[in-house]
C-alpha positions as CSV (number, residue, x, y, z in Angstrom):
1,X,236.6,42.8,12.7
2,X,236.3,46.2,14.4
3,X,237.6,46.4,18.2
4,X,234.7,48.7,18.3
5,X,231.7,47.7,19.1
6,X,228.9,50.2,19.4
7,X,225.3,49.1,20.9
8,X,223.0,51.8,19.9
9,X,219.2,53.1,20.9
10,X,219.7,51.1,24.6
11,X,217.9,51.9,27.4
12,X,220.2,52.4,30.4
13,X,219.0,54.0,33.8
14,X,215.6,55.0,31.7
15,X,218.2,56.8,29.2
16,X,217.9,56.2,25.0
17,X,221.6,56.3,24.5
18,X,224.4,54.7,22.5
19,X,227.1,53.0,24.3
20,X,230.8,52.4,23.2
21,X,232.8,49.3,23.8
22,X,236.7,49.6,23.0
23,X,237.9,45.8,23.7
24,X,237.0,45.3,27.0
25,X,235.8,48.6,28.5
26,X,232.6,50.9,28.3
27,X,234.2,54.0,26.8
28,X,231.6,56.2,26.3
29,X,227.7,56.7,26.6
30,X,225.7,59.6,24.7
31,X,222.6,60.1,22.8
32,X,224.9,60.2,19.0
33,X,228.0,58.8,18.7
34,X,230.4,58.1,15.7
35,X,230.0,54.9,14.2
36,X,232.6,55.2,11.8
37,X,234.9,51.9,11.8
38,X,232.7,50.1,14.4
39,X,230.4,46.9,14.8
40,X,226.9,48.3,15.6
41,X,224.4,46.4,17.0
42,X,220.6,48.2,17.6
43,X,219.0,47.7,20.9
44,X,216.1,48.4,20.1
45,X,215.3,50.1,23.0
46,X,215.8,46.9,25.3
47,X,217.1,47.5,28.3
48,X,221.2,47.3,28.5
49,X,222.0,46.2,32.4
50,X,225.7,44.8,33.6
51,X,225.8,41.3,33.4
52,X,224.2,39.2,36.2
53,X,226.5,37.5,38.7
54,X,225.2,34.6,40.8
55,X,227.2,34.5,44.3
56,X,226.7,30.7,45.0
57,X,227.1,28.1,42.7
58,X,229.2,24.6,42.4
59,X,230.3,24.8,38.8
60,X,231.4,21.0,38.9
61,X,228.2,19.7,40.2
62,X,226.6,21.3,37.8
63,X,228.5,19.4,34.9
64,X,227.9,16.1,36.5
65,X,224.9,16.1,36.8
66,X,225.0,17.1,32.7
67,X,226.5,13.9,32.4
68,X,224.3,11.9,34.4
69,X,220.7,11.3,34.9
70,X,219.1,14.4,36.0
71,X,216.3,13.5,38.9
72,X,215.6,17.0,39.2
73,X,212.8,17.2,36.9
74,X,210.9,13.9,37.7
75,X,207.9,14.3,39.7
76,X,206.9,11.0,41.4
77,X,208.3,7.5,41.9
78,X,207.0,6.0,38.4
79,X,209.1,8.7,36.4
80,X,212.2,8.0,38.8
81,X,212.0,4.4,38.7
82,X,212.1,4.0,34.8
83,X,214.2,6.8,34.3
84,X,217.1,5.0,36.9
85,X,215.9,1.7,34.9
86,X,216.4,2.5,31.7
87,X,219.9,4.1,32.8
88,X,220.7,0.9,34.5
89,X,219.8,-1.1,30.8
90,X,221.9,1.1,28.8
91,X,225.4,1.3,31.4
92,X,226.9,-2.4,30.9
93,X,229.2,-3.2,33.2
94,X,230.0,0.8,33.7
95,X,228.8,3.3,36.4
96,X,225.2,4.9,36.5
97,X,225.6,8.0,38.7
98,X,221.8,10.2,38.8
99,X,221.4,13.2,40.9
100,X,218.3,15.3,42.1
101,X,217.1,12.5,44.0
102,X,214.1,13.7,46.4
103,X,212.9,11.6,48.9
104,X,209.4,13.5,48.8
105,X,208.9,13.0,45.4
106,X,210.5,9.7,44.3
107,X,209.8,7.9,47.6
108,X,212.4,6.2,50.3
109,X,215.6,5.0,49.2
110,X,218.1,2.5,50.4
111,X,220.3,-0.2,48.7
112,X,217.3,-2.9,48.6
113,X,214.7,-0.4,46.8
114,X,217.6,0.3,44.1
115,X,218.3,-3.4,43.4
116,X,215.2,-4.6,42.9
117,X,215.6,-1.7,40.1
118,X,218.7,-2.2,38.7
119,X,219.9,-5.7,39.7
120,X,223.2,-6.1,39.5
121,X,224.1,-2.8,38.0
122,X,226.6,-0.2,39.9
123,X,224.5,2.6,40.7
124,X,225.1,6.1,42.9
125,X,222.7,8.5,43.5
126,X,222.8,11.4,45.0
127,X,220.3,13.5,47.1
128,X,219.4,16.9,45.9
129,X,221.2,18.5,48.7
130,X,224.5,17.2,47.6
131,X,224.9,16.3,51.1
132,X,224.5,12.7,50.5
133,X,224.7,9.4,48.0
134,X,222.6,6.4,48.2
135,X,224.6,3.1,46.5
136,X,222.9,0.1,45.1
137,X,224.9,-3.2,46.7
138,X,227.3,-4.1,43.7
139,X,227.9,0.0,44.0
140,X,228.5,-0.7,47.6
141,X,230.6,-3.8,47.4
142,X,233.0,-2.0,44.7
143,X,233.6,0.8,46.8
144,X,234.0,-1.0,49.8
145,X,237.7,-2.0,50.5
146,X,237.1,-3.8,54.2
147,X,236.2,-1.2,57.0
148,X,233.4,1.2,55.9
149,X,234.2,4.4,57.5
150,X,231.3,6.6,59.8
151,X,228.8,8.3,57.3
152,X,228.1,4.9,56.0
153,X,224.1,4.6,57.4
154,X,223.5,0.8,58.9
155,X,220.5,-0.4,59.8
156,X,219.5,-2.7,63.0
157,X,221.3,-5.5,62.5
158,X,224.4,-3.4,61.8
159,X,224.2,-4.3,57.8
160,X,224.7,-0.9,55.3
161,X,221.8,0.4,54.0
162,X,223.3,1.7,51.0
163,X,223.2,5.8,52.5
164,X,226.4,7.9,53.0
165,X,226.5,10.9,54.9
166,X,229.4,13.6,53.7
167,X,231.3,10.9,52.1
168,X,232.3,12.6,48.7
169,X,235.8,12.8,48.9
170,X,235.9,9.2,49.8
171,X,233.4,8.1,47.0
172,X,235.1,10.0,44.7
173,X,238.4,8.1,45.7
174,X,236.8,4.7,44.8
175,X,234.9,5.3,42.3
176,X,237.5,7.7,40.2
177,X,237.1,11.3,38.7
178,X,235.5,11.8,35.6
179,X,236.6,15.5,34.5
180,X,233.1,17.0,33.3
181,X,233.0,19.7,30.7
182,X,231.9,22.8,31.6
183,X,231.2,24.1,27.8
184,X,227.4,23.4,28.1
185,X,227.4,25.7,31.8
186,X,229.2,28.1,30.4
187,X,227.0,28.2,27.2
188,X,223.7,28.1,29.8
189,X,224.9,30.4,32.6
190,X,225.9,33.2,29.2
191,X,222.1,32.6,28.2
192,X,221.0,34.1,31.5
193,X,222.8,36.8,31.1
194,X,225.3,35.5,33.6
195,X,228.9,36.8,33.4
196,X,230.5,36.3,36.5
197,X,229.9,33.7,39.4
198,X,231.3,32.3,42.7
199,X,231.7,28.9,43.4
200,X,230.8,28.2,46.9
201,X,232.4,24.2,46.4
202,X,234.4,23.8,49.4
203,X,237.5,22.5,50.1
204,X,238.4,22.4,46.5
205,X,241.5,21.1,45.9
206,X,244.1,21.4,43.2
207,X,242.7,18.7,41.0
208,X,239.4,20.5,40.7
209,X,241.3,23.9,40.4
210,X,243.0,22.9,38.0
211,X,239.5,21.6,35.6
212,X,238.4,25.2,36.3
213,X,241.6,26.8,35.3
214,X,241.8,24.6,32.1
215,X,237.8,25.9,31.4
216,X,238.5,29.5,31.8
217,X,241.5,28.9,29.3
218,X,240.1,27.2,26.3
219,X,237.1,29.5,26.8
220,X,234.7,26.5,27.4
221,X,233.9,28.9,30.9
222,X,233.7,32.8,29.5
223,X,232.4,33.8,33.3
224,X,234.8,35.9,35.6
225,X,235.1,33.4,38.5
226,X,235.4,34.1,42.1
227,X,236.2,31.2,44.6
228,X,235.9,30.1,48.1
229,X,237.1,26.9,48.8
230,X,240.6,28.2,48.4
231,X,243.4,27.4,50.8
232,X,246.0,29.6,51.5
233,X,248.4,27.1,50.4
234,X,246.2,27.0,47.1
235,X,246.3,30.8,46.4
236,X,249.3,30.7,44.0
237,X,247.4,28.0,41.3
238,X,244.5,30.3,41.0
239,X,245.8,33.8,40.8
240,X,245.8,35.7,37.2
241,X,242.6,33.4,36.2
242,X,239.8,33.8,39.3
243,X,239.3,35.7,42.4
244,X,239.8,34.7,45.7
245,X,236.8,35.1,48.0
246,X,236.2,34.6,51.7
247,X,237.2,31.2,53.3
248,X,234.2,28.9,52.9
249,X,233.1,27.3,56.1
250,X,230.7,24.2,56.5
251,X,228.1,24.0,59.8
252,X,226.7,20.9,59.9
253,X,224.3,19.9,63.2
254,X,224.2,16.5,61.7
255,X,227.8,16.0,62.5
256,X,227.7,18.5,65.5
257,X,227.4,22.3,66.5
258,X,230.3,23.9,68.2
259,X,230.6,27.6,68.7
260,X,233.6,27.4,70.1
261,X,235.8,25.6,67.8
262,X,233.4,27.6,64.6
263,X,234.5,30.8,66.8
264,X,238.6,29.9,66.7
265,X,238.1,28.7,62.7
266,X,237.1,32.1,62.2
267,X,239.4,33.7,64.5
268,X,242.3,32.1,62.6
269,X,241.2,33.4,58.8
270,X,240.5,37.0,60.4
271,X,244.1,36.5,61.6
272,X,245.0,35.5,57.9
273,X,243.5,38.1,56.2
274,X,240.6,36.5,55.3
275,X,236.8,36.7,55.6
276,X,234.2,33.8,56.1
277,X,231.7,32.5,54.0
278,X,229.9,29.8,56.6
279,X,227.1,27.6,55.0
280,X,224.3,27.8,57.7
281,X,221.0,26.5,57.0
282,X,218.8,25.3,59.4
283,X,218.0,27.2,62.6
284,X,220.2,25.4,64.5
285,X,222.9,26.4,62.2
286,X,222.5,30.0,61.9
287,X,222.2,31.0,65.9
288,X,225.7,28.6,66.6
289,X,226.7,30.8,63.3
290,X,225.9,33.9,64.9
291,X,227.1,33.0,68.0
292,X,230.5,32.2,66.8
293,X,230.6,35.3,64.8
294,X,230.0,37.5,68.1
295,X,232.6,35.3,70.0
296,X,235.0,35.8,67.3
297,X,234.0,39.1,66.0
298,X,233.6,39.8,62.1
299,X,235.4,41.8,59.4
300,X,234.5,43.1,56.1
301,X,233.4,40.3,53.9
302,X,232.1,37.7,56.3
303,X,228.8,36.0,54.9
304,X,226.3,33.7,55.9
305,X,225.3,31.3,52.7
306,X,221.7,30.3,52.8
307,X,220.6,31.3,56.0
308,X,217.3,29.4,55.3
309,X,216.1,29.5,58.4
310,X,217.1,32.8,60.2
311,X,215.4,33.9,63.5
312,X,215.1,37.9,63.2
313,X,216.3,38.5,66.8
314,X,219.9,38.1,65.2
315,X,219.0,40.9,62.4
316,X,220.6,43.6,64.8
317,X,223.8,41.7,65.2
318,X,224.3,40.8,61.2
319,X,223.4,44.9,60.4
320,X,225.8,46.6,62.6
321,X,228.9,44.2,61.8
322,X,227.6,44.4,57.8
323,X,227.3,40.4,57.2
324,X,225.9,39.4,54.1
325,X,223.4,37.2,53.8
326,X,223.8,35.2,50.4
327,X,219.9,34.2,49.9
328,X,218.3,31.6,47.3
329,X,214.8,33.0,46.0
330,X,214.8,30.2,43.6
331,X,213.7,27.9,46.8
332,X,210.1,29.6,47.5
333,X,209.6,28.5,43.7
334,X,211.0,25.5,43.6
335,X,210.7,23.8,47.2
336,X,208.0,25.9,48.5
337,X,205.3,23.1,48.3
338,X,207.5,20.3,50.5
339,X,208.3,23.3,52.9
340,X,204.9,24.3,53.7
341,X,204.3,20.7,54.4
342,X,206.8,19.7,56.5
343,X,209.0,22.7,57.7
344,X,207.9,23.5,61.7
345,X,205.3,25.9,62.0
346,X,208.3,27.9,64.2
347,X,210.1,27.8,61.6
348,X,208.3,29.2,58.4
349,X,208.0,33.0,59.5
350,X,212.0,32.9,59.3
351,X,212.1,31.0,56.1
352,X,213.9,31.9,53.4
353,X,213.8,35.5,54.3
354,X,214.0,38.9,52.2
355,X,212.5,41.8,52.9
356,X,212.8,41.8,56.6
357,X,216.2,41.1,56.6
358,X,216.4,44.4,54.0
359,X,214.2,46.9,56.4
360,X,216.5,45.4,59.2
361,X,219.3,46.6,58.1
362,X,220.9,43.3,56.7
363,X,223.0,43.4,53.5
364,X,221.8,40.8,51.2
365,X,223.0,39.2,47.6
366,X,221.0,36.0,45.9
367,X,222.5,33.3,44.5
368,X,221.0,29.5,42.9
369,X,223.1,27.5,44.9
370,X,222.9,25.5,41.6
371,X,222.6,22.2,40.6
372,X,220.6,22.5,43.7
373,X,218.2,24.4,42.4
374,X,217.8,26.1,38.9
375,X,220.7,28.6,37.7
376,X,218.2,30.8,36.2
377,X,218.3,34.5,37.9
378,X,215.2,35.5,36.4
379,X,212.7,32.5,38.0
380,X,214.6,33.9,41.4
381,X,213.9,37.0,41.0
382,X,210.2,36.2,39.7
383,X,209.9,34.2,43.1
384,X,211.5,36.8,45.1
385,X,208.7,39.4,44.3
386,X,205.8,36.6,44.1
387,X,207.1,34.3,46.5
388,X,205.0,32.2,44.6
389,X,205.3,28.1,44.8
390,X,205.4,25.9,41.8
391,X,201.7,24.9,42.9
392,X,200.5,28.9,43.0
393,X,200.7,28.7,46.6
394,X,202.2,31.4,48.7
395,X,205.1,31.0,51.2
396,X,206.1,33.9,53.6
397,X,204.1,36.9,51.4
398,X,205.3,39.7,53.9
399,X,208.7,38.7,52.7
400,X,208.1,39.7,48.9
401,X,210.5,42.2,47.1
402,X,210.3,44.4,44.2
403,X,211.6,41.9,41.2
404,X,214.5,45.6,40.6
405,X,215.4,44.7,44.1
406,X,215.7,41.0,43.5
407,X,217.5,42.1,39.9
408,X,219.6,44.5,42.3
409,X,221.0,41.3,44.7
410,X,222.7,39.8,41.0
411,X,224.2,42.9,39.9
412,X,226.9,43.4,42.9
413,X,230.6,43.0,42.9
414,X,231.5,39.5,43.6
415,X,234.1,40.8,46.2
416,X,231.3,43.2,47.9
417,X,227.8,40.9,47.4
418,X,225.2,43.3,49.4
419,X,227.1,46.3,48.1
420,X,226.0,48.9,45.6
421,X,224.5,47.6,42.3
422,X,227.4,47.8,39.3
423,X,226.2,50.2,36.8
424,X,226.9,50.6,32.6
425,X,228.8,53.4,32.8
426,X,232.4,54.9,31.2
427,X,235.2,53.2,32.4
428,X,233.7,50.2,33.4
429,X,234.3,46.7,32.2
430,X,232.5,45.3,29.5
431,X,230.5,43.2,31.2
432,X,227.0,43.3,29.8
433,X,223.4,41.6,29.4
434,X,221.0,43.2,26.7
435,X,217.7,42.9,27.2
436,X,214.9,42.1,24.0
437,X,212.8,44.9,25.6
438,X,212.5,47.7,28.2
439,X,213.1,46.8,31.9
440,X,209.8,47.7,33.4
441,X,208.5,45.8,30.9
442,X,210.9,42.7,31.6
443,X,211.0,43.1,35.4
444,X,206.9,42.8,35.4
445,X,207.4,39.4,34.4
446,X,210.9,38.4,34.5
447,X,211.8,35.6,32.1
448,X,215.3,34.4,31.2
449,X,213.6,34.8,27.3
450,X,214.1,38.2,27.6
451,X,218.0,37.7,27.7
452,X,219.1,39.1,24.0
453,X,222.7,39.3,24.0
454,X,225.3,39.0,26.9
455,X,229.3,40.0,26.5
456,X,232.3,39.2,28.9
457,X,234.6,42.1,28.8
458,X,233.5,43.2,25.3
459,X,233.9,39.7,23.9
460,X,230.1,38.3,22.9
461,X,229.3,35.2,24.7
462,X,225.7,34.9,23.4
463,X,223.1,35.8,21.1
């Protein structure tokens, strides 16, 4: 096979041209070129962009919940119930673990509601924010090894109620770690037209390091990978494989707001060498966020991921220290109904903003914030310029992009999210999603079905 690979009759920038792809790089770009020795491939006249790159994702979560029942897609208690029944009938004496859960769609959920489901079965579910896992009791009593530590909810009479707050690390312990493959993402995220991505997983850990490493090398994960819950101490296992990104950074008002301390945290990876990426994303969150940020001051590269509910009086402050916001479009889409429902009328002019934050001045980048939400680019950017609900409602309409501006927030560098938009040009690597028709034409309707082809530096990932 030819190292050669030439895509002719592309559009590019409005251009017709053919473009040149020796191994890994973009070598050249003209109207004719020699295709003498060469695997040629005709556009068409589809558009030929660089490939997307989502800038928050947690590429483990999304394997897992592969591998388990996905709640996601159920839409009221009846579906849930049978689907975490029939799971239940099927597991033996084994582990049922579902995510997705939604307490708005599938109803309340505590140890007593999952038993009389399952019965004796050893159940975990967790909520769709990943921030929390609801056990049935013979999950519970196998977990539980005398004293249950805080994050386990009880109820009145002191008894557990089967909920656990931030209590991964120590499920995962009891429970063990069942290394997910990531073949299926990788295969999904290349079908988007996805070639790079940054997982925002915190506090990641060799063991977890080490899964991704082993994905990138068998080629189960074709993505370029940037990550941010890398320690310092953790920098040597990753380098020559992935990029290291800012120093992700949890705020949490459940478990307590603290500018102070958040201000010395970021103080001390400034002092490293490091920028911040600090989730913040209720309104709460963002102000002690910002606050920290002017008590600590900010450097290149500090982010704010979510920033779902942002007050605009702290637009000034993000634009002249040039934070990023890392926004999730996909939201308005897929959780716009339950927000206009229940979110605080205070609250919903500063929701999931996008085009204020851009004519104030802000930098911001999109990601899916997947298995939270769906990993397709192309439903956030059709949500970012309709900010259209799954019901055909509208949420926030003065906040509405042009879909090439949403498109714009998935082509920047990983390193420099808010930055200029990577371009197809010479010397660039071969990073690239073709497109089964012009982009106006795309872009008026964005669809991931559009996605043709998709190569990570020059090697074809799909087709």
């Amino acid at each position: 096979m030819s190292m050669r690979t030439v895509i002719r009759n592309a559009e590019v920038e409005g251009r017709r041209v053919s473009v040149v792809i020796d191994r890994d790089v973009v070598v050249e770009l003209a109207e004719f070129v020699d295709l003498d020795d060469a695997d040629v491939i005709d556009a068409q006249g589809g558009a030929l962009l660089p490939g997307l790159h989502d800038h928050h994702v947690h590429l483990l979560a999304m394997a897992a919940r592969r591998e388990g029942v996905d709640l996601d897609p159920l839409n009221d208690r009846q579906q849930f119930e049978l689907a975490l029944q029939q799971a239940a009938a099927l597991s033996g004496a084994g582990w049922v673990r579902a995510s997705g859960y939604d307490e708005h769609r599938h109803g309340e959920l505590d140890r007593h509601r999952l038993d009389a489901l399952v019965g004796s079965r050893k159940v975990r579910v967790q909520h769709r924010s990943g921030l929390a896992w609801i056990l049935s009791s013979a999950a519970l009593e196998a977990v539980s090894d005398g004293e249950l530590p805080e994050g386990v909810e009880r109820d009145g009479d002191g008894q557990p109620t089967g909920r656990l707050l931030r209590l991964d690390g120590w499920l995962a312990e009891r429970v063990g770690v069942v290394t997910p493959s990531l073949s299926e993402v990788g295969s999904d995220l290349a079908g988007f037209g996805i070639t790079g991505i940054t997982d925002a997983t915190p506090n990641l850990g060799r063991g977890r390091i080490e899964v991704l490493r082993q994905a990138k090398a068998d080629g189960s994960l074709p993505q370029r990978l940037t990550l941010l819950g890398v320690s310092d101490d953790e920098r040597a296992a990753v380098e020559g494989w992935a990029m290291i990104g800012p120093a992700k950074v949890l705020v949490d008002e459940v478990i307590g707001l603290d500018p102070d301390l958040l201000a010395q945290l970021i103080t001390a990876h400034h002092a490293a060498g490091r920028a911040v990426a600090i989730h913040a994303v209720s309104r709460a969150e963002t102000v002690t966020t910002a606050t920290a940020f002017a008590l600590a001051g900010m450097r290149e590269g500090d982010r704010i991921e979510h920033g779902s509910v942002l007050p605009s009086d702290l637009d000034s402050l993000l634009a002249s220290e040039r934070v990023t916001v890392i926004i999730q479009p996909g939201l308005v889409h897929e959780r716009g109904d339950h927000y206009l429902d229940v979110v605080d009328s205070d609250d919903l002019p500063f929701l999931h903003r996008a085009a204020s934050l851009l004519n104030a001045g802000v930098r911001v980048a999109a990601g899916s914030d997947a298995p939270v939400t769906s990993v397709d680019p192309w439903l956030a950017i059709a949500a970012a310029s309709s900010r259209s609900t799954r019901a055909g409602k509208t949420l926030g309409g003065a906040e509405r992009v042009d879909a090439e501006i949403a498109l714009g927030w998935f082509l920047t560098d990983p390193l420099d999210p808010g930055g200029s938009v990577r371009r197809v040009r010479v010397g660039a690597c071969a990073d690239l999603c073709l497109l089964d028709a012009p982009l106006a034409t795309v872009l008026a309707h964005p669809d991931a079905s559009h996605v043709r082809m998709t190569w990570v530096g020059g090697r074809l990932v799909h087709s």
